[in-house]
C-alpha positions, -999 to +999 in steps of 0.1 A: +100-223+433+121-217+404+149-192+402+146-158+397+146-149+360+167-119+349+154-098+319+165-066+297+141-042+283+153-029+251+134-003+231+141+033+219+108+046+231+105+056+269+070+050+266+070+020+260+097+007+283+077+019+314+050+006+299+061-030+299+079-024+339+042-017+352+028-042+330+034-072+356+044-074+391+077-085+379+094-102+415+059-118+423+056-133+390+099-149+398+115-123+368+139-095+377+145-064+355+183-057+352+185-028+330+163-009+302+186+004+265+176+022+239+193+006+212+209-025+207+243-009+211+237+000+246+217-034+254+252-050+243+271-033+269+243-048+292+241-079+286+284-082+291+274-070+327+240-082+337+244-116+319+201-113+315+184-147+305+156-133+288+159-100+262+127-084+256+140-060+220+122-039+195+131-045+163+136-006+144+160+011+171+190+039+160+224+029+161+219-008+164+187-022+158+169-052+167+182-076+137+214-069+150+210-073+186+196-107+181+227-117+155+254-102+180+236-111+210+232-151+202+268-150+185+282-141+221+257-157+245+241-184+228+217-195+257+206-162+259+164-159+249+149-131+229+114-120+229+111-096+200+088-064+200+077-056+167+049-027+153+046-052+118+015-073+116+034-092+087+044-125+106+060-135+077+088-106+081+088-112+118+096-148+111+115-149+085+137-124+099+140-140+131+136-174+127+174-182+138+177-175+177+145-156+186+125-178+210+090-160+209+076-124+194+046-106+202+030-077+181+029-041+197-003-035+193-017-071+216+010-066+243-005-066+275+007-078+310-010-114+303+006-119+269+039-111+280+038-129+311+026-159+295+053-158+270+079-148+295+066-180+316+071-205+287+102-191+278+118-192+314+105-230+316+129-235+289+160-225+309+177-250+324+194-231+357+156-215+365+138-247+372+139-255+405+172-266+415+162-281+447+137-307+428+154-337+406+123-338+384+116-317+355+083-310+348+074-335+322+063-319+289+035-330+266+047-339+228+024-308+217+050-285+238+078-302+226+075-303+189+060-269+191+095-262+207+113-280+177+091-260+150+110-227+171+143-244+165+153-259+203+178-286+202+159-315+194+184-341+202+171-349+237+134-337+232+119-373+227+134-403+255+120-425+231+101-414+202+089-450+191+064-449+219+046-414+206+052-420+170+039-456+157+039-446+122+067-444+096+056-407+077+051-374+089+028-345+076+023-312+083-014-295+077-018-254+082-051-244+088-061-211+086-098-190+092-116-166+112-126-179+144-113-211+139-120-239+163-090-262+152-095-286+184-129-293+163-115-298+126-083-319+141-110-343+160-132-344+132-102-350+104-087-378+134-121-397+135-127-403+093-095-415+090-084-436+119-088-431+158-057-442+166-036-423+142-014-399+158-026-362+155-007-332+174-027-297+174-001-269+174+001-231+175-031-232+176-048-195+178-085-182+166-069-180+136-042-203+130-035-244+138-009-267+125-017-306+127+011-332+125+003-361+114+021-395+122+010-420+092+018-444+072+021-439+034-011-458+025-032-434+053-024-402+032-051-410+003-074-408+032-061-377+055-067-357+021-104-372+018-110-359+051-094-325+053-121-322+016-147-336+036-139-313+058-138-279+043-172-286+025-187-290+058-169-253+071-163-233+044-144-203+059-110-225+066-083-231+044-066-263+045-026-264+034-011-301+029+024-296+035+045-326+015+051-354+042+084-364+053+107-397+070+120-382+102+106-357+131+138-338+130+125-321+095+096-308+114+114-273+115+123-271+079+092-282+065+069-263+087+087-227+076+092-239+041+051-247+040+039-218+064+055-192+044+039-209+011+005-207+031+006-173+035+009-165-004-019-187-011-042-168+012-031-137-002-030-143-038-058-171-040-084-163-010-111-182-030-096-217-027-103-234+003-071-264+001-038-267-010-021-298-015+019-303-021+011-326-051-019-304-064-007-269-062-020-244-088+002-236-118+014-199-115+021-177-146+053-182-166+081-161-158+080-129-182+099-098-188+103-075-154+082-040-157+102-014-173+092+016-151+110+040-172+090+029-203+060+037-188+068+072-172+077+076-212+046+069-222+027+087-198+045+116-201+043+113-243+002+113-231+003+075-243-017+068-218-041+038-226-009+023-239+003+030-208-023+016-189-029-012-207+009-021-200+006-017-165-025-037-163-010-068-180+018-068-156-005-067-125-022-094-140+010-117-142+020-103-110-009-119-089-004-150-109+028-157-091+018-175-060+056-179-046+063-143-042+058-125-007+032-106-009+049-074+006+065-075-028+028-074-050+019-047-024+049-025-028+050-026-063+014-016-064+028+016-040+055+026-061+032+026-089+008+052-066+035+071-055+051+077-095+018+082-109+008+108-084+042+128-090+041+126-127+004+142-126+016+169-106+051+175-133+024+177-163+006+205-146-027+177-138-047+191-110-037+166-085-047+184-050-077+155-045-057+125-051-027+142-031-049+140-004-064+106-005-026+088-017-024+079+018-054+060+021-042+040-006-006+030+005-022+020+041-054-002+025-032-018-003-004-024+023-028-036+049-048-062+027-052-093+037-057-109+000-054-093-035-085-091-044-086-060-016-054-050-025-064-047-066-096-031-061-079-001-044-054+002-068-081+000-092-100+028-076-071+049-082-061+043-112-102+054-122-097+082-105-067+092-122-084+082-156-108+109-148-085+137-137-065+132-172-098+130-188-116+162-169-083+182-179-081+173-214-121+181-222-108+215-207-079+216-231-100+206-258-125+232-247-100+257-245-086+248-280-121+254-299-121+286-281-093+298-294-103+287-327-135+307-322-118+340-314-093+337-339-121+335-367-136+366-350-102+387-353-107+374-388-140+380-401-150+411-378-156+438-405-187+410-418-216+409-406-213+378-383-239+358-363-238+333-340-260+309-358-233+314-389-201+309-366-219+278-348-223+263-382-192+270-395-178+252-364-202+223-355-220+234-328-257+238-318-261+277-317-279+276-279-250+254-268-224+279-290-240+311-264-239+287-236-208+278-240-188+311-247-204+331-218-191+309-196-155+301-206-150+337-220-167+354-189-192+378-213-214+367-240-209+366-283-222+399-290-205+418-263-170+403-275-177+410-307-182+451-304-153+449-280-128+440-310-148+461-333-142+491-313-107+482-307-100+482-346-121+516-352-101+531-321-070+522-339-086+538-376-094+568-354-055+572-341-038+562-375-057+572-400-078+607-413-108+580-428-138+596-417-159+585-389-192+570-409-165+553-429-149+540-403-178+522-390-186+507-420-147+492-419-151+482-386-180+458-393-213+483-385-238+491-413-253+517-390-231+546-385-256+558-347-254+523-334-215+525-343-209+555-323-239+543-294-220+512-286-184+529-291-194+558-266-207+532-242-175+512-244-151+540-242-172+566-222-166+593-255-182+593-286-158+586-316-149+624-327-141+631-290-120+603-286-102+615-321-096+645-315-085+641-277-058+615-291-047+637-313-041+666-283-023+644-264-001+631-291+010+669-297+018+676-263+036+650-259+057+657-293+060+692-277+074+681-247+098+661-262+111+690-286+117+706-253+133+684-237+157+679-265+165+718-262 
């Protein structure tokens, strides 16, 4: 048996720390759990007094977090192993970020008690004072294991006793192969077989979605390796095949394979529909071009430019998923900010924006979560319709609103003639039925009723200001039949027009009386 392996829990949710303790049976399995921390401050002070072998770390933690931990923790205790926790399903950030010192990470989401004991297993195999010190031989360790162990970054000087006898050939290459469901034993057999059956091929990292193949060639056999990998994809066409460019020595294998994995990824985000990718035959991106003034366009927008607007926008999108060497967190967050500013600028110009507030969140998580760009597009797409219609709903209601006005200022106008619909929708380009239509419901009562309404108002001020008799009046007001003058001004006002007179006039005495009093 091998020694007892010593490892530290660090995470700042309790949750999940008792989660991972019950996960395995930690001293059947040969591991021992020192200590749990909540941040990497605290799993510092830890590992100065519990000297673990293994870390097991989250990566967003207060105080010290888990890029941090790693840099400190591997600056101090070099041999020390990390496992890293992370909630991102981006491998490429995971990687990237972690490349230098992390031995192994596993997504949040797929931890379970056989991942991580499986990971914790290859990891303490790796440690030279767990084996078993009571046996002089090492477990021996296939050349799959060991350059899978190289790609990680491992020392590398003693990993091969003597390389000749694996590697025959004088060239190296690296092919990434990518696909749902992907039976990479298969594709690496059938790729082996059309080009030569004793050509050195290692399968590694393989997954159901992801293989790398090294090859071990020599420069003449590379015309052929690409004929296969064609031959191929047009037999399976949901894989993607990336020719990494081949190099002279094994020790490159680390460089190459991050430097050509990290390419892969772009390609399957920004060009899904090709199926291979060779170093020599890569597609040619979009020239560089001016960045995307943001300023200039919240100019535009708010100046109500807006298919100038658009249109810039759209052309930069479209040299943005042109550029097949930028990481595609980068396509998707510009995407989001773009969401995010458009939403807000609605909402300052007084747009209803209460539907799209509510969806904005649906369309951060799809466009961050896409797989290619295609996805990612045709959500931002869909919003950027949907906001083309909320600017386009509210200006037919301005515009609405604006021949309304128009309408009830020629009224105030022309009220003492003797108007008709038919004559006011002529004079202002609409279809009469439409006209009626139209002003009941923005206006909330029909033509004729608005019309008596300012008639009356204007006789009602005749009545109050002036001694013009009341037939007259009627006639100034717009009416050429002095009964149906004082019919519709009773019904309006609940007293016929003398009444209405005469009590204004009573009023207006008292209240000069009361004033005169007051004075005295």
């Amino acid at each position: 048996m091998r020694e007892r392996c010593k490892v530290l829990i660090v995470d700042d949710e309790m949750l999940i720390r008792q989660g991972i303790l019950n996960y395995i049976d930690w001293k059947q399995a040969g591991f021992e759990i020192v200590g749990e921390a909540s941040n990497g401050k605290e799993a510092m002070e830890m590992i100065n007094v519990f000297s673990p072998d293994i870390v097991i770390t989250d990566i967003v933690m207060p105080i010290m977090d888990g890029i941090d931990l790693v840099r400190e923790a591997k600056k101090a205790f070099p041999n020390i192993e990390i496992i890293i926790l992370s909630s991102f399903e981006n491998f490429d950030y995971v990687r990237s970020t972690f490349q230098n010192g992390v031995a192994d990470y596993i997504l949040k989401p797929k931890l379970n008690g056989e991942e991580l004991l499986n990971v914790l297993n290859r990891i303490a195999d790796r440690i030279p004072h767990i084996q078993n010190a009571s046996s002089p031989i090492k477990p021996v360790r296939t050349p799959e294991e060991i350059l899978e162990s190289m790609i990680l970054g491992y020392d590398i000087s003693t990993n091969f006793v003597d390389a000749s006898s694996v590697f025959i050939n004088n060239k190296f290459g690296l092919i990434g192969i990518h696909g749902e469901n992907l039976n990479a034993v298969a594709a690496a057999t059938i790729v082996k077989q059309a080009v030569l059956k004793e050509l050195p091929v290692f399968l590694l990292n393989a997954s159901k979605t992801e293989a790398t193949l090294l090859f071990n060639f020599n420069s003449h056999q590379l015309r052929y390796i690409k004929e296969a990998i064609y031959q191929e994809k047009n037999e399976v066409s949901d894989e993607t095949w990336v020719i990494y460019e081949p190099f002279d020595a094994i020790e490159d294998i680390k460089r190459v394979h991050d430097e050509g994995y990290s390419q892969m990824k772009k390609y399957l985000f920004y060009l899904p529909d090709i199926h291979v990718f060779s170093y020599d035959e890569l597609p040619k991106e979009n020239e560089k071009q001016a960045h995307f003034d943001l300023n200039h366009f919240i100019e535009m927008f708010k100046d109500r430019l807006f298919n100038v607007a658009f249109t810039y926008l759209e052309n930069h999108v479209d040299y943005l998923k042109g550029r097949y060497h930028n990481d595609s967190f980068e396509f998707k967050t510009f995407l989001g900010n773009i969401v995010f500013n458009i939403i807000v600028l609605l909402e300052t110009m007084k747009y209803d924006v209460q539907a799209i507030e509510q969806k904005k969140y649906t369309y951060f998580s799809v466009i961050n979560e896409a797989d290619h760009v295609h996805e990612a597009l045709d959500k931002f797409n869909e919003f950027l319709d949907e906001v083309r219609g909320i600017i386009l709903l509210d200006d037919k209601a301005n515009d609405q609103s604006r021949n309304l006005n128009k309408i009830l200022s020629y009224i105030e106008q022309h009220y003492t003639e003797p108007l008709r619909l038919s004559e006011i929708a002529a004079h202002f380009h609409f279809n009469a039925s439409y006209l009626s239509s139209y002003f009941s419901t923005h206006h909330k009562e029909g033509f004729s009723e608005y019309l008596n309404r300012v008639r009356i108002k204007k006789s009602m001020e005749l009545l109050e200001n002036s001694q013009v008799s009341i037939s007259n009046i009627s006639g100034m007001v717009g009416y050429s039949e002095h009964s149906y003058f004082c019919k519709v001004f009773k019904r309006i006002t609940g007293m016929s027009p003398g009444k209405y007179r005469k009590e204004f006039h009573a009023n207006h005495d008292n209240e000069k009386k009361g004033l005169s009093n007051l004075k005295k």
